[in-house]
C-alpha positions in Angstrom: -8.3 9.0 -11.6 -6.7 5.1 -11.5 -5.1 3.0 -9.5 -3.9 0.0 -10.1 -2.5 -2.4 -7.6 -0.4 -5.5 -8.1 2.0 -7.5 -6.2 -0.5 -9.5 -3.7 0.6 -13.4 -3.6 0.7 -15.8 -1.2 3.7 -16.1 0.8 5.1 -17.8 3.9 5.3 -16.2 7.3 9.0 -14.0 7.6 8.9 -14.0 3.6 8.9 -10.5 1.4 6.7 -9.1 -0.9 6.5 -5.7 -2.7 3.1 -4.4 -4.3 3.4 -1.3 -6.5 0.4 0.8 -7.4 0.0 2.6 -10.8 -1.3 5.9 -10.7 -3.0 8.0 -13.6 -5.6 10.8 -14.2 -4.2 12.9 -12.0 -1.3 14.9 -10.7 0.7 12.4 -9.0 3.7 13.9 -8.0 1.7 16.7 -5.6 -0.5 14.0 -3.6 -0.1 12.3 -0.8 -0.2 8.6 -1.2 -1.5 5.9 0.6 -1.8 2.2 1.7 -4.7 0.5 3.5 -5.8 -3.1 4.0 -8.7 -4.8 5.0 -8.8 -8.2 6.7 -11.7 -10.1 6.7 -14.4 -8.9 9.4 -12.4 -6.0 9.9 -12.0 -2.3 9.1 -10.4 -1.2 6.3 -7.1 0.5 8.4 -4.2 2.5 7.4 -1.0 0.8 6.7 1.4 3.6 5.3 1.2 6.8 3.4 3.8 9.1 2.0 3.7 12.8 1.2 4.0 14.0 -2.0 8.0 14.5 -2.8 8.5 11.5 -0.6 10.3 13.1 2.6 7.8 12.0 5.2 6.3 8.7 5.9 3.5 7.5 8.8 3.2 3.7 9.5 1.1 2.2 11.3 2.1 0.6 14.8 2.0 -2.8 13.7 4.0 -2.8 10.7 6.4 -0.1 11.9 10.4 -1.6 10.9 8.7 -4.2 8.7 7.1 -2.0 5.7 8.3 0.7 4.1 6.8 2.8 1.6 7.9 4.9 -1.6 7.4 6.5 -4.4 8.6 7.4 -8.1 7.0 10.3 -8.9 8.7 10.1 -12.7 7.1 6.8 -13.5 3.6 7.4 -11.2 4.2 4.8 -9.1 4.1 4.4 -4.9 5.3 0.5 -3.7 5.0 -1.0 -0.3 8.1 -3.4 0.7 6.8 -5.5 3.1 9.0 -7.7 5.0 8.8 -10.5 8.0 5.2 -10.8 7.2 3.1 -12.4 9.5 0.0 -14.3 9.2 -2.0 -11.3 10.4 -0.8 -9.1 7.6 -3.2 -11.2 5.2 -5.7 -9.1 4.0 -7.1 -7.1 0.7 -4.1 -4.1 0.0 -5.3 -0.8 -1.5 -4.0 2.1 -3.0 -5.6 5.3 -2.4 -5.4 9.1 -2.8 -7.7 11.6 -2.0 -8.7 14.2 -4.6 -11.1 16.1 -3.3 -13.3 12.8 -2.9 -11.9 9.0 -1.8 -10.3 7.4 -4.5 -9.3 3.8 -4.4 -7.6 1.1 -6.6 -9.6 -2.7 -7.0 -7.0 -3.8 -4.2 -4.8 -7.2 -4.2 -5.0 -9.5 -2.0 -2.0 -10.6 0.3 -2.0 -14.1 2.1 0.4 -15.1 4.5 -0.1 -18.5 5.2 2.4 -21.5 5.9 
């Protein structure tokens, strides 16, 4: 299993970025998908994840109407749209899937910064 992550950049607070995640080594298109971040001193925390034929999505509270997640199960890719970022969405983004263990991609990092 891989996953790649790239997207992360610097960016000003209420611009846009969008990080896509390549997947291989597995069956994509019958996993659930994932996005988690990790700021530092903090937990590593949920963002979004998205079921496997991409009809149900979960967000966390705090980036509820700002992100949204998806997936193209042809290609083996899930993306995160992120939108009116704020300073506090800085942090390290990761892919992840769980295939009988944890699997996770090397992250990119996102930084939100004036």
């Amino acid at each position: 299993v891989q996953l790649v992550e790239s997207g992360g950049a610097l960016v000003q607070p209420g611009g846009s970025l969008r990080l896509s995640c390549a997947a291989s080594g597995f069956t994509f298109s019958t996993y659930t998908m994932s996005w988690y971040r990790q700021a530092p001193g903090k937990e590593r925390e949920l963002v979004a994840e998205i079921s496997s034929n991409g009809g149900s999505t979960n967000y966390a509270d705090s980036v509820t109407g700002r992100f949204t997640i998806s997936r193209d199960n042809a290609n083996n890719m899930v993306y995160l749209q992120m939108n009116n970022l704020k300073s506090e969405d800085t942090a390290v983004y990761y892919c992840y899937v769980r295939r009988w263990i944890d699997y996770w991609g090397q992250g990119t990092q996102v930084t939100v910064s004036s």
